[in-house]
Steps between C-alpha positions, in 0.01 A plus 500: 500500500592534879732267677386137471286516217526279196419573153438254256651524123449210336649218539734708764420642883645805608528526881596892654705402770617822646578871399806659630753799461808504316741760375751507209813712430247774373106416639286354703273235457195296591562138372229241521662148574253226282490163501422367111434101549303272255290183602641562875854516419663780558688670212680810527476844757434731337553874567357791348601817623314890523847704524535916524795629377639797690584660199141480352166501670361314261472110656614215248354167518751205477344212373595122592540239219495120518665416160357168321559328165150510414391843683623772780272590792527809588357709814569870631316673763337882452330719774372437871158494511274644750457186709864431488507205257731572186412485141672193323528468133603108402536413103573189324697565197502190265829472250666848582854355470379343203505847310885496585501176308349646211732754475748276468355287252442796278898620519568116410311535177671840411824366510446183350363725255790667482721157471274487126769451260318693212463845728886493485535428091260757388695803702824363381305488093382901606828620602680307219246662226566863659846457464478401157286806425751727707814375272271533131423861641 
C-alpha cells in the first residue's frame, strides 16, 4: 500500500494515510498512521509500527489491534517494496477474547467441582481407615 490507498477487508476499509518517523527510549521506527472505518464511518487510527532496536539489528514489527466483542482486526506492516508502496498484512480474528472466556468457564467447573461434598468425605473415610490400620499395627 502507498499513501492514499485503501484496502478493503470485509465489511471494513483500511485507508494508509501517511508513513512517518518516530523514535522510542531504545529504536527507531517507521509507523504507518491508518484509518479503519466501516460503512463510511470512521472507527479507530490505527498504527502499526516497523521499529529497529539499537541493541538488535533485527527489525520487530508492532502490530495494531482494534479489540471487538465479536472479533479483533488486526494489521502490521513488513518491508518496502521496490516501488515504494509497503506490504500490509490486515486479519479479522472472530471470538479471540472468547478463548479468555473459556478459560474461565473451565476454572468455574473445577472448583465447583471441588465445592462436591463427597470429594471431601471419602479423604476424610481414607485417612480415618489408615489411622485405624496405623494404631492395630
Amino acid at each position: 500500500m502507498k499513501q492514499g490507498d485503501t484496502l478493503t477487508l470485509g465489511s471494513y476499509s483500511l485507508k494508509m494515510m501517511s508513513m512517518r518517523e518516530a523514535s522510542g527510549p531504545n529504536y527507531r521506527a517507521v509507523v504507518a498512521d491508518m484509518e479503519l472505518s466501516q460503512d463510511g464511518r470512521v472507527i479507530k487510527i490505527m498504527r502499526p509500527e516497523k521499529r529497529s532496536y539499537f541493541s538488535s539489528q533485527m527489525p520487530m514489527t508492532e502490530a495494531a489491534i482494534d479489540p471487538g466483542v465479536t472479533r479483533d482486526i488486526y494489521v502490521s506492516i513488513g518491508e518496502v517494496l521496490d516501488d515504494g508502496a509497503w506490504s500490509v498484512r490486515a486479519q479479522i480474528k472472530p471470538f479471540v477474547d472468547w478463548i479468555w472466556a473459556g478459560c474461565l468457564l473451565m476454572a468455574i467447573g473445577g472448583l465447583l467441582a471441588l465445592s462436591d461434598r463427597r470429594y471431601r468425605q471419602r479423604a476424610r473415610t481414607a485417612a480415618q481407615s489408615s489411622a485405624m490400620q496405623g494404631a492395630k499395627a
